[in-house]
mmJSON file of the N, C-alpha and C atoms, coordinates in Angstrom:
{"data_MODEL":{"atom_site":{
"group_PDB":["ATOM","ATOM","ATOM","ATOM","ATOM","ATOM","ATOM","ATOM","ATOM","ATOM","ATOM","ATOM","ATOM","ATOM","ATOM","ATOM","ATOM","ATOM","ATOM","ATOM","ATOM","ATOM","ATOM","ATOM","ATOM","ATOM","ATOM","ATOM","ATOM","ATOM","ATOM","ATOM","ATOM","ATOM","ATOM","ATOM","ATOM","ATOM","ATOM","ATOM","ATOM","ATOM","ATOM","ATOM","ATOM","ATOM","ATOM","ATOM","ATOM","ATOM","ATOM","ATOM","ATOM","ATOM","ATOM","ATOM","ATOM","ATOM","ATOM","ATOM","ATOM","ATOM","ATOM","ATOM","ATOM","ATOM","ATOM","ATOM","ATOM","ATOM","ATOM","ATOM","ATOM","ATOM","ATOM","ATOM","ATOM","ATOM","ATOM","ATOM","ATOM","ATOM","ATOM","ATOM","ATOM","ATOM","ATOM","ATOM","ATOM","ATOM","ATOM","ATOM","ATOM","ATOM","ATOM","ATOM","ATOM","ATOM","ATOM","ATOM","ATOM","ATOM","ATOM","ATOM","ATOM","ATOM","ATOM","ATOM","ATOM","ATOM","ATOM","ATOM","ATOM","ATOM","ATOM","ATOM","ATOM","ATOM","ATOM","ATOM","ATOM","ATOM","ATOM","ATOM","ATOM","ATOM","ATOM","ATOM","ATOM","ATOM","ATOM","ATOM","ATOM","ATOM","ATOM","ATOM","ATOM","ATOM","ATOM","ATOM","ATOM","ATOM","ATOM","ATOM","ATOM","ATOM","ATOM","ATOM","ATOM","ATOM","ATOM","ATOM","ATOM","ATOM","ATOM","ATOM","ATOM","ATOM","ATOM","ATOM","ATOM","ATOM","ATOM","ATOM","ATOM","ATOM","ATOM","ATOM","ATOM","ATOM","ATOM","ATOM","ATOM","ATOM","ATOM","ATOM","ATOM","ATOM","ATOM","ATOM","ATOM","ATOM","ATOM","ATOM","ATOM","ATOM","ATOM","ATOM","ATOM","ATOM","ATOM","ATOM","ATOM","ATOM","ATOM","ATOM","ATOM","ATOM","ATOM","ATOM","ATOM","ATOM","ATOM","ATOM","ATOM","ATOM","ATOM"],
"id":[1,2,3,4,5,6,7,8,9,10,11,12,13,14,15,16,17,18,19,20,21,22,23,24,25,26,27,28,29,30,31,32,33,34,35,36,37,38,39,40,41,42,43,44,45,46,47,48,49,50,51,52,53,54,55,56,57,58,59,60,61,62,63,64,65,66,67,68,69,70,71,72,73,74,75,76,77,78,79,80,81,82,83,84,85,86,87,88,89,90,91,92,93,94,95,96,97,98,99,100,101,102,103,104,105,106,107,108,109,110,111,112,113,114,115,116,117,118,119,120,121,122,123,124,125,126,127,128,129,130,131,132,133,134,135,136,137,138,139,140,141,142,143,144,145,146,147,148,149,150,151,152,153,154,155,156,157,158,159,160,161,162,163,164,165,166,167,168,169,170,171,172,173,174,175,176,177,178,179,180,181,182,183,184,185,186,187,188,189,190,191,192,193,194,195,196,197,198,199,200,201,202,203,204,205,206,207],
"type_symbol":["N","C","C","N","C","C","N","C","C","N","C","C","N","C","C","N","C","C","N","C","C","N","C","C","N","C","C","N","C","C","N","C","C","N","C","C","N","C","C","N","C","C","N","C","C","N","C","C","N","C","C","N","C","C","N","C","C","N","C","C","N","C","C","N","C","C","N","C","C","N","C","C","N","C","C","N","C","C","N","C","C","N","C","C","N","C","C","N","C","C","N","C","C","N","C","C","N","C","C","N","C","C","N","C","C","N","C","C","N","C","C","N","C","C","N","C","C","N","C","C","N","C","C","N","C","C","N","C","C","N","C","C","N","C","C","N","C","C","N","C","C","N","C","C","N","C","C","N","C","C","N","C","C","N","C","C","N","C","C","N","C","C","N","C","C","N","C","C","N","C","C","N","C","C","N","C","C","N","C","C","N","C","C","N","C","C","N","C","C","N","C","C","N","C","C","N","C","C","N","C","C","N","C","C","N","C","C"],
"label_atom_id":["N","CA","C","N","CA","C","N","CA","C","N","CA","C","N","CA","C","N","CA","C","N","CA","C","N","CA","C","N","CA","C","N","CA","C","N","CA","C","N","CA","C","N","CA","C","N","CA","C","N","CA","C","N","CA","C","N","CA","C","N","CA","C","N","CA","C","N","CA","C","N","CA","C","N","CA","C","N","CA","C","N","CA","C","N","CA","C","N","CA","C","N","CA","C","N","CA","C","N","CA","C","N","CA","C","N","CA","C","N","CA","C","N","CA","C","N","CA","C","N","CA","C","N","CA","C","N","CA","C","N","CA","C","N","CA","C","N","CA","C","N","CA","C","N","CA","C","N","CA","C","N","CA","C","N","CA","C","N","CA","C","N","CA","C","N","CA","C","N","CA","C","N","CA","C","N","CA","C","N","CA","C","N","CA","C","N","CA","C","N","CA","C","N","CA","C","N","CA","C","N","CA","C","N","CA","C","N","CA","C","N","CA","C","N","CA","C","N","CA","C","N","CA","C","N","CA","C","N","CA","C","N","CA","C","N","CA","C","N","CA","C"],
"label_alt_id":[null,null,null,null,null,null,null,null,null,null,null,null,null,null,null,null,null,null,null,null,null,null,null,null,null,null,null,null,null,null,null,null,null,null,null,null,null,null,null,null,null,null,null,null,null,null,null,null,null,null,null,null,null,null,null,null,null,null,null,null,null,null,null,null,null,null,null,null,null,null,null,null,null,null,null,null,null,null,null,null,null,null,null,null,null,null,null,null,null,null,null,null,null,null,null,null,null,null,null,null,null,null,null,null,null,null,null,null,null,null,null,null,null,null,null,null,null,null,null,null,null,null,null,null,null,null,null,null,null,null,null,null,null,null,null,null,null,null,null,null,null,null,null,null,null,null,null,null,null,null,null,null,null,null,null,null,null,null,null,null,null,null,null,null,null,null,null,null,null,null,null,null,null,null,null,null,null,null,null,null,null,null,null,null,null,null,null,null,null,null,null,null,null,null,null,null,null,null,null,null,null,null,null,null,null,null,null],
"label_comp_id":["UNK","UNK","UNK","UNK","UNK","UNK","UNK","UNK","UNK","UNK","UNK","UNK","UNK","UNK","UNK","UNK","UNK","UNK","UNK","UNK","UNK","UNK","UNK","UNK","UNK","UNK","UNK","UNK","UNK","UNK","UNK","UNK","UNK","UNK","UNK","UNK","UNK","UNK","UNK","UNK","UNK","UNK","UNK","UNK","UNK","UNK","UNK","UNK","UNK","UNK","UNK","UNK","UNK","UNK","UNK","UNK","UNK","UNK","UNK","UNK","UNK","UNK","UNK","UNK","UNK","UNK","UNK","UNK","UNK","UNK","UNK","UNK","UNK","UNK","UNK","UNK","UNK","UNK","UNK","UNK","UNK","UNK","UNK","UNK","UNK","UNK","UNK","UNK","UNK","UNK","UNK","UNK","UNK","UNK","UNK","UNK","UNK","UNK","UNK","UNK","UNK","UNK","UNK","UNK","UNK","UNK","UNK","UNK","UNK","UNK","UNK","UNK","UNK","UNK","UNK","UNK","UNK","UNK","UNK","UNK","UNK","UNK","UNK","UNK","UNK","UNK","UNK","UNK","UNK","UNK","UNK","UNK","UNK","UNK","UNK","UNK","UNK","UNK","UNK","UNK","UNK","UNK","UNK","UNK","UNK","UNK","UNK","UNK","UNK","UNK","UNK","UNK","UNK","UNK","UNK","UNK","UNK","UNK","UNK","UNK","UNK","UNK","UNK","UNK","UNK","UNK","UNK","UNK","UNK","UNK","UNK","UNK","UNK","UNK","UNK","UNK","UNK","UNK","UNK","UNK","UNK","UNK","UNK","UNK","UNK","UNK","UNK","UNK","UNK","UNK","UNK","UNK","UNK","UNK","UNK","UNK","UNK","UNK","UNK","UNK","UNK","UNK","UNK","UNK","UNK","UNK","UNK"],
"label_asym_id":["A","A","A","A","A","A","A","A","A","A","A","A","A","A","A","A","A","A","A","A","A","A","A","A","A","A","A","A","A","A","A","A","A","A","A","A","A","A","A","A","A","A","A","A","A","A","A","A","A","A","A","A","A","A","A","A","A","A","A","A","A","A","A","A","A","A","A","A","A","A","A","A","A","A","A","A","A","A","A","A","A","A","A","A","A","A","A","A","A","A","A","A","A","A","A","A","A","A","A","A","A","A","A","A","A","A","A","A","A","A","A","A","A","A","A","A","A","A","A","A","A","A","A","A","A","A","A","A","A","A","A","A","A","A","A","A","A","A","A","A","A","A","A","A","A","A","A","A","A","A","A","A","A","A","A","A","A","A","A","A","A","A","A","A","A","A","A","A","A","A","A","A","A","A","A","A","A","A","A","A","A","A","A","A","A","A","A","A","A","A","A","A","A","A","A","A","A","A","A","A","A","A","A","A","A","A","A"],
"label_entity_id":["1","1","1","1","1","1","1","1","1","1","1","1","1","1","1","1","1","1","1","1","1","1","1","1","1","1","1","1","1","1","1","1","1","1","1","1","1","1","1","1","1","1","1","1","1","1","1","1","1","1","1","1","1","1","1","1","1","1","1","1","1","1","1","1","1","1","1","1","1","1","1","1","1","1","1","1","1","1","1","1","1","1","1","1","1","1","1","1","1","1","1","1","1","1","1","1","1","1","1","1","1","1","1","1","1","1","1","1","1","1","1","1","1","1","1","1","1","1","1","1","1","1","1","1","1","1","1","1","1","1","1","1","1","1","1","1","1","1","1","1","1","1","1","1","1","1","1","1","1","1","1","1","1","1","1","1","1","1","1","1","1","1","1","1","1","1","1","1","1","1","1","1","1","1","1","1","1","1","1","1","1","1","1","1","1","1","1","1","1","1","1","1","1","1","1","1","1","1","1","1","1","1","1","1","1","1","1"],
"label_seq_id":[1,1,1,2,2,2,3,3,3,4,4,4,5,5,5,6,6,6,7,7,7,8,8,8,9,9,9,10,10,10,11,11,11,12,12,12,13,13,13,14,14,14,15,15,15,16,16,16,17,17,17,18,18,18,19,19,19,20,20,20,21,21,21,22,22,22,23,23,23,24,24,24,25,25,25,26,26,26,27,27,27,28,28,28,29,29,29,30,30,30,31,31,31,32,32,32,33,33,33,34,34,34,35,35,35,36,36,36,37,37,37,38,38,38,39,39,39,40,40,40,41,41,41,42,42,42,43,43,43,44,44,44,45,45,45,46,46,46,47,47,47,48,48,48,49,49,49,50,50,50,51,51,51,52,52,52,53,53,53,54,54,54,55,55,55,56,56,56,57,57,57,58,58,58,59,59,59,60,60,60,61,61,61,62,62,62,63,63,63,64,64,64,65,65,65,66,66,66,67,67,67,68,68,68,69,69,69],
"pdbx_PDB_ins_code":[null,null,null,null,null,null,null,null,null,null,null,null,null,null,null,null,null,null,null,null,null,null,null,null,null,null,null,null,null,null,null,null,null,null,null,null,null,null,null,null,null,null,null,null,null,null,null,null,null,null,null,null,null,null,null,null,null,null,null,null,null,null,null,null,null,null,null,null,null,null,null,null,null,null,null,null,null,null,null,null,null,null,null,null,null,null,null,null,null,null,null,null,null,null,null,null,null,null,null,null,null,null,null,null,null,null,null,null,null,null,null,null,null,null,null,null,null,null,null,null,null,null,null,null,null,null,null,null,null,null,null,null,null,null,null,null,null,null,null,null,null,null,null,null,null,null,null,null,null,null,null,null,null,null,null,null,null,null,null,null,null,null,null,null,null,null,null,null,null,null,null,null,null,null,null,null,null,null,null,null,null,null,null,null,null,null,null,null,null,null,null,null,null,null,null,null,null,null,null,null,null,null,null,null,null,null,null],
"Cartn_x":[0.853,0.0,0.896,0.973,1.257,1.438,2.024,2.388,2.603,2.53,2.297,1.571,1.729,0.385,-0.47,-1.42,-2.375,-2.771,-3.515,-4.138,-2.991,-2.091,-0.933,-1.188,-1.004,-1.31,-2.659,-4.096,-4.767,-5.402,-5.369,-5.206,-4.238,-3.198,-2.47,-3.167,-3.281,-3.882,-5.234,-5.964,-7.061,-7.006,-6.1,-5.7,-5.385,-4.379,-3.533,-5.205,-6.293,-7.344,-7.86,-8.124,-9.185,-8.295,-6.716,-6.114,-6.354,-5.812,-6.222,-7.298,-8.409,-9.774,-9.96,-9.542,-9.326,-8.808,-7.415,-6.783,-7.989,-8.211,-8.813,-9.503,-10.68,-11.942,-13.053,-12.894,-13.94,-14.57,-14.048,-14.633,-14.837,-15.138,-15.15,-14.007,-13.673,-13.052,-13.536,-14.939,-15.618,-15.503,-16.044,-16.326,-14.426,-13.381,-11.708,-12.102,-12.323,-12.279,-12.627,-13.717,-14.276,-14.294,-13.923,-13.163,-11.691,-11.253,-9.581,-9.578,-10.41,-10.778,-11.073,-11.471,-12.233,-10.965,-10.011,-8.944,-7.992,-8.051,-7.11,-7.376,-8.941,-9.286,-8.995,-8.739,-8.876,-7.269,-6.64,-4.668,-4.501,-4.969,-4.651,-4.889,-6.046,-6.524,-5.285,-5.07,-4.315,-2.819,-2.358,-1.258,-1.17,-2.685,-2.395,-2.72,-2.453,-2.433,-3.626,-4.9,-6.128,-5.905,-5.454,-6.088,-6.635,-7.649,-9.447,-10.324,-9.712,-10.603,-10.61,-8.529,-8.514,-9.694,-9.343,-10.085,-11.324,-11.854,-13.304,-13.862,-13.149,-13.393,-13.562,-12.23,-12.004,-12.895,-12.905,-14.246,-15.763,-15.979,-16.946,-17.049,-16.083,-15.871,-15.869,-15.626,-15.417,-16.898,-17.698,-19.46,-20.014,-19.715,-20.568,-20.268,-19.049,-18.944,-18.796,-19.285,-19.884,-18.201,-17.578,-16.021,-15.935,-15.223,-15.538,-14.51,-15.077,-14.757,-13.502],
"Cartn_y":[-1.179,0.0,1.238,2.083,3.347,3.992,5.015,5.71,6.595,7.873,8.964,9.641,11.058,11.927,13.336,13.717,14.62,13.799,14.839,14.377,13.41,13.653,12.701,10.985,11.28,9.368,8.953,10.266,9.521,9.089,10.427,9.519,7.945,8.017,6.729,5.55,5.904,4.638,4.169,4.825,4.426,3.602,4.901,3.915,2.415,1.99,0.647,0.098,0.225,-0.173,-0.844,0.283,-0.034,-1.199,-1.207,-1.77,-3.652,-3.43,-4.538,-5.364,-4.321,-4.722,-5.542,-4.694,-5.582,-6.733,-6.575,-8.14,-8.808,-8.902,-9.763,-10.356,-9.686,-9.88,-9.444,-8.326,-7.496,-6.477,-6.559,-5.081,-5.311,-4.762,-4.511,-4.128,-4.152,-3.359,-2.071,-2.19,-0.473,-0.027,-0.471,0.137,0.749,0.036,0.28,1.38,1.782,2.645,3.866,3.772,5.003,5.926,4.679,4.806,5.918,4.71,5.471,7.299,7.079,8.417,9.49,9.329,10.105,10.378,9.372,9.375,10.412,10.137,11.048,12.643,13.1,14.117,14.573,13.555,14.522,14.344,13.837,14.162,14.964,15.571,16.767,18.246,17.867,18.614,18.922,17.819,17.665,18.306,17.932,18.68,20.32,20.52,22.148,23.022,21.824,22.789,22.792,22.308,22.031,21.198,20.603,19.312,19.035,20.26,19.439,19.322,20.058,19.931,18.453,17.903,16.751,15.402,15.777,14.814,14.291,16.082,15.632,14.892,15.293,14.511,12.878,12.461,11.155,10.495,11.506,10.74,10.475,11.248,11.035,10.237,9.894,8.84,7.756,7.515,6.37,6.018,6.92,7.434,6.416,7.06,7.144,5.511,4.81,3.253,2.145,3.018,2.095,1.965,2.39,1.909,3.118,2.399,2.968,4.548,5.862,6.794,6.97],
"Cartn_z":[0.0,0.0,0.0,-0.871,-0.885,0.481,1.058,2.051,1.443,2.406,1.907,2.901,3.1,4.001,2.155,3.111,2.743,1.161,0.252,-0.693,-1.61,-1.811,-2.604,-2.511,-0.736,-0.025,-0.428,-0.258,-0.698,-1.906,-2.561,-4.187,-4.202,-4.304,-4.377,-3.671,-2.423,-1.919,-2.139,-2.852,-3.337,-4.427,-5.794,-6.574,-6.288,-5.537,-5.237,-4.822,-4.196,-3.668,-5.032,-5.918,-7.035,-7.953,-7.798,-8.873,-8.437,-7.041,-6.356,-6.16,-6.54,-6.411,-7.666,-8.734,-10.544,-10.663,-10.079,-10.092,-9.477,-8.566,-7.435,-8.266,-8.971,-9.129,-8.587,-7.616,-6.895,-7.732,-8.68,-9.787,-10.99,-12.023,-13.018,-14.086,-14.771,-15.623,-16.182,-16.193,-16.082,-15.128,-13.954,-13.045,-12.681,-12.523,-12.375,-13.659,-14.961,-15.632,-15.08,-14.703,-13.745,-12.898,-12.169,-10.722,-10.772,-11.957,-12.198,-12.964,-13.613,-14.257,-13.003,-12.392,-11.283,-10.568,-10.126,-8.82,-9.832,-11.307,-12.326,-11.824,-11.612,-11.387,-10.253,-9.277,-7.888,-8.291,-8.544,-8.769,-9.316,-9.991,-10.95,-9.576,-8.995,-8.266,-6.896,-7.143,-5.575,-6.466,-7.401,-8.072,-8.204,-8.499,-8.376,-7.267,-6.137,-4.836,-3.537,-4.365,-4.103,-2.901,-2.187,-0.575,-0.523,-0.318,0.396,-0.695,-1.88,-2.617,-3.455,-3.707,-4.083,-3.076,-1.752,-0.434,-0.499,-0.999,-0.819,-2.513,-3.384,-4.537,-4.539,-3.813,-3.488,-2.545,-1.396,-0.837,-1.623,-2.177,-2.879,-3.983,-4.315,-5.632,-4.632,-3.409,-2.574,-2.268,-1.973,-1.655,-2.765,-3.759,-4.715,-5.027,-5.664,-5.173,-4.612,-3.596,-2.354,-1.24,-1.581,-0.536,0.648,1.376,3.022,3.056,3.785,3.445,4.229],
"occupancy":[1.0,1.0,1.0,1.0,1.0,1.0,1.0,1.0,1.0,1.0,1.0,1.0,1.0,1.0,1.0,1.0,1.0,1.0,1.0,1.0,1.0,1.0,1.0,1.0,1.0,1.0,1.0,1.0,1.0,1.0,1.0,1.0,1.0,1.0,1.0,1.0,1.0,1.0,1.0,1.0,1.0,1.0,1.0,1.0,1.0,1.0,1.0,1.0,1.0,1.0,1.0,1.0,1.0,1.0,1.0,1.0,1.0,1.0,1.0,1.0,1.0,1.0,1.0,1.0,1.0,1.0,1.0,1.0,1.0,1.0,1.0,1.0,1.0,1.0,1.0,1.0,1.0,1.0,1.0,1.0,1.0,1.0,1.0,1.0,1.0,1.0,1.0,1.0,1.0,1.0,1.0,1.0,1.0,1.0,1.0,1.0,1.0,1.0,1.0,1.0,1.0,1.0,1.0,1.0,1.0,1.0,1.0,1.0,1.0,1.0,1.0,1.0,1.0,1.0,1.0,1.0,1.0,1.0,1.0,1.0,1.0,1.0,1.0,1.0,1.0,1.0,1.0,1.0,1.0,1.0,1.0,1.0,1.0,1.0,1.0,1.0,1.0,1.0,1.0,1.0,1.0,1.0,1.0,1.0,1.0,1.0,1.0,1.0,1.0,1.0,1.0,1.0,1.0,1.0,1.0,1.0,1.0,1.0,1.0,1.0,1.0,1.0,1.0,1.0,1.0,1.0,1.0,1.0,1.0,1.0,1.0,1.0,1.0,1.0,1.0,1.0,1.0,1.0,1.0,1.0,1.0,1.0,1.0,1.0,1.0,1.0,1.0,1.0,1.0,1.0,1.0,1.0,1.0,1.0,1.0,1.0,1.0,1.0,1.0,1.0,1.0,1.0,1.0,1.0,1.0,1.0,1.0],
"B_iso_or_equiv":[0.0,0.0,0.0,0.0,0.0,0.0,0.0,0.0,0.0,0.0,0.0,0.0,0.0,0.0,0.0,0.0,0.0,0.0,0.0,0.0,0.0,0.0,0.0,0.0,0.0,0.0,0.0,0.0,0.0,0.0,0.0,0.0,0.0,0.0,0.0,0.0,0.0,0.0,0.0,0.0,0.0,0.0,0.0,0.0,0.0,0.0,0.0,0.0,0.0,0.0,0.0,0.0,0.0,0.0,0.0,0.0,0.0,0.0,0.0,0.0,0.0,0.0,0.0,0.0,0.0,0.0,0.0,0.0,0.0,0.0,0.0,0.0,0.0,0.0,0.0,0.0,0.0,0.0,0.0,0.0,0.0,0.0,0.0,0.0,0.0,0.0,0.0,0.0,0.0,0.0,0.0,0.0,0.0,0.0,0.0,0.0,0.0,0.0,0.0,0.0,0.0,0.0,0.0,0.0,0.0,0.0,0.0,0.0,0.0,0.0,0.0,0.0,0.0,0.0,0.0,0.0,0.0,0.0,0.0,0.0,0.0,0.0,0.0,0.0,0.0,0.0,0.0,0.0,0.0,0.0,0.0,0.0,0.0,0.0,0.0,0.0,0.0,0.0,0.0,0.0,0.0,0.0,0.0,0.0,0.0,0.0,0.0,0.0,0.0,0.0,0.0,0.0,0.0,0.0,0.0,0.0,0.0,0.0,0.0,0.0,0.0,0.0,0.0,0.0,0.0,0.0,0.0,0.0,0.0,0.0,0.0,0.0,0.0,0.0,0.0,0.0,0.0,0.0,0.0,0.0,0.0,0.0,0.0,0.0,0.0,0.0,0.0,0.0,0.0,0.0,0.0,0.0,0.0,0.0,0.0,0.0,0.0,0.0,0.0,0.0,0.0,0.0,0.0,0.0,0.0,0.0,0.0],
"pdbx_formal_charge":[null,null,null,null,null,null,null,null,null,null,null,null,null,null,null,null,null,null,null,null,null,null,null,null,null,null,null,null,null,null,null,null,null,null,null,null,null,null,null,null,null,null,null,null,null,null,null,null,null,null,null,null,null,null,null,null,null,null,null,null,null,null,null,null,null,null,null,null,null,null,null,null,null,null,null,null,null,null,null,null,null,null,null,null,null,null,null,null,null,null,null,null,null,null,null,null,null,null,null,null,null,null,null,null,null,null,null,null,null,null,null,null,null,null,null,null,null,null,null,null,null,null,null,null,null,null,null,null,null,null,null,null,null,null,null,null,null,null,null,null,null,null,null,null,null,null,null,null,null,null,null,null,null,null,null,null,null,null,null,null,null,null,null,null,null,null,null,null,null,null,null,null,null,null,null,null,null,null,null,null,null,null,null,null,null,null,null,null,null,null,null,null,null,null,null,null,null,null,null,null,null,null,null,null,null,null,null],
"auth_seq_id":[1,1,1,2,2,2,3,3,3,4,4,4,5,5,5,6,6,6,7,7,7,8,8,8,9,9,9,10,10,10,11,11,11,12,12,12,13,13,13,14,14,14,15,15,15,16,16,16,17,17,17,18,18,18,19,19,19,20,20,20,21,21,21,22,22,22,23,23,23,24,24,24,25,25,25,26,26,26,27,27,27,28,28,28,29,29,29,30,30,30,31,31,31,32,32,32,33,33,33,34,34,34,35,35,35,36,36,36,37,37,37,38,38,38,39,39,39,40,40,40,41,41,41,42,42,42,43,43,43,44,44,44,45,45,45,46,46,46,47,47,47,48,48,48,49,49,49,50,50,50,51,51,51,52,52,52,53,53,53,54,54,54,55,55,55,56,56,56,57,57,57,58,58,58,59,59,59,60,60,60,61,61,61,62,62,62,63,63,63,64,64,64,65,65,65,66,66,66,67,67,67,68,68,68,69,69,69],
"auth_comp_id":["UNK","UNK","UNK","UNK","UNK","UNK","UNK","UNK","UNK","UNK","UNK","UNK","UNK","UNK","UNK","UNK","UNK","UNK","UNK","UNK","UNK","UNK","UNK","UNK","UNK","UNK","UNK","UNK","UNK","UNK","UNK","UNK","UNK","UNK","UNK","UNK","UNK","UNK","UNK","UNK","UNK","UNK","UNK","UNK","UNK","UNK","UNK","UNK","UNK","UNK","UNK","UNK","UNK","UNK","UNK","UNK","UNK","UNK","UNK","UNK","UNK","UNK","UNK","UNK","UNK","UNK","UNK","UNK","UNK","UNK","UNK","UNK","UNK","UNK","UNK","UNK","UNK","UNK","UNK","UNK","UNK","UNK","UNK","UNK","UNK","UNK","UNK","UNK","UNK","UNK","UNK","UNK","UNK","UNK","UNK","UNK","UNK","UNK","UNK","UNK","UNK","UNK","UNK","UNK","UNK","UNK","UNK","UNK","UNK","UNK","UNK","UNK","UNK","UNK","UNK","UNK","UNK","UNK","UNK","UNK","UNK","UNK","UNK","UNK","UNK","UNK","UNK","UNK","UNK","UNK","UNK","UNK","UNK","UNK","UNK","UNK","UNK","UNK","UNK","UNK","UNK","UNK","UNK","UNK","UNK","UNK","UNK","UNK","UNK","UNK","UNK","UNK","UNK","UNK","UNK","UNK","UNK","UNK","UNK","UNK","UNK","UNK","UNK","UNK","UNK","UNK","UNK","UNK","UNK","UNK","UNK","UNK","UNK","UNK","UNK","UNK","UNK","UNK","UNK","UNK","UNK","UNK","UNK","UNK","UNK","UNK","UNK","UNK","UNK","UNK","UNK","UNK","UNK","UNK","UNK","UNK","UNK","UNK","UNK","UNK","UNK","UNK","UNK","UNK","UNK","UNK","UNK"],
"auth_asym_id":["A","A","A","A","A","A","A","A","A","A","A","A","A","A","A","A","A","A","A","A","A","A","A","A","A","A","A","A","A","A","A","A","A","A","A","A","A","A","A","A","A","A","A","A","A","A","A","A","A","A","A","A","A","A","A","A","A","A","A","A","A","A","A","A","A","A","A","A","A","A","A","A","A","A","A","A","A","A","A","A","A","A","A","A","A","A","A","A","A","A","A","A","A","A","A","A","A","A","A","A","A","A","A","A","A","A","A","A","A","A","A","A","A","A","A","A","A","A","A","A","A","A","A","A","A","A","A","A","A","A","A","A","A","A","A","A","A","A","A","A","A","A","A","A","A","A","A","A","A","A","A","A","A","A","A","A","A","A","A","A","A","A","A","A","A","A","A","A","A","A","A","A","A","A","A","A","A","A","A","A","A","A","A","A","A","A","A","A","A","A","A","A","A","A","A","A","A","A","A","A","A","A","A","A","A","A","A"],
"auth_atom_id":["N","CA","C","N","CA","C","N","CA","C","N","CA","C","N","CA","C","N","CA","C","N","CA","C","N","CA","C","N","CA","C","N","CA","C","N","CA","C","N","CA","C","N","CA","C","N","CA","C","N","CA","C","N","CA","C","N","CA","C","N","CA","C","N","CA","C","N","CA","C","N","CA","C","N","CA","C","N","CA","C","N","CA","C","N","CA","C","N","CA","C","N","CA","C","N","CA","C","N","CA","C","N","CA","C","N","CA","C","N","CA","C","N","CA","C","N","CA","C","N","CA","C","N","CA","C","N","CA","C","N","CA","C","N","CA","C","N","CA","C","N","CA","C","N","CA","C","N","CA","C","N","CA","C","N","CA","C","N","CA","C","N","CA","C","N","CA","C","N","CA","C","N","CA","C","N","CA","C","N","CA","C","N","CA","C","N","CA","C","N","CA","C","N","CA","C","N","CA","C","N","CA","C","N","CA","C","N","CA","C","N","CA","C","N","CA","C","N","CA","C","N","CA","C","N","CA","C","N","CA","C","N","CA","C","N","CA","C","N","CA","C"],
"pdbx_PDB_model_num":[1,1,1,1,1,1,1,1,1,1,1,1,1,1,1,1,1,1,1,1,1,1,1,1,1,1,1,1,1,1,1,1,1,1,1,1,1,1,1,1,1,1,1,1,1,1,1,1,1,1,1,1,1,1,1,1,1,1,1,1,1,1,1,1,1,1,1,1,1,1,1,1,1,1,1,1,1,1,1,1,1,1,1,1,1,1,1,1,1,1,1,1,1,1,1,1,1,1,1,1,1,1,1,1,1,1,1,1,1,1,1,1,1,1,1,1,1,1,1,1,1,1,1,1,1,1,1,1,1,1,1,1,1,1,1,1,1,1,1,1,1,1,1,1,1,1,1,1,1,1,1,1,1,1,1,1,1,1,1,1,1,1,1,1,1,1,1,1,1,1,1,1,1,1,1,1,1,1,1,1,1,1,1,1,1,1,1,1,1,1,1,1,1,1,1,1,1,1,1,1,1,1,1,1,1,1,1]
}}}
């Protein structure tokens, strides 16, 4: 699992979540499309400085497919 603090760790560690989830077999390959698209957005976010704004993106992409906030 990724390490890391503020929005950086948690983008990443979500990612490693959703990628893990694919291998496994817990997901989709759409749904990992989606997912990943979305975590793309809050990184960009979190790249230009944004925190809470990357955070709360991610939480809500976490909301929205069902994974624990």
């Amino acid at each position: 699992m990724p390490t890391g603090s503020g929005c950086s760790g948690e983008v990443e560690r979500f990612q490693a979540v959703m990628d893990n989830d694919l291998a496994t077999g817990h997901t989709t390959k759409g749904v990992h499309t989606r997912v990943s698209a979305e975590i793309s957005t809050a990184r960009s976010t979190c790249a230009a400085g944004n925190e809470g704004g990357a955070i709360s993106q991610i939480r809500a992409t976490k909301a929205r497919f069902g994974y624990p906030g």
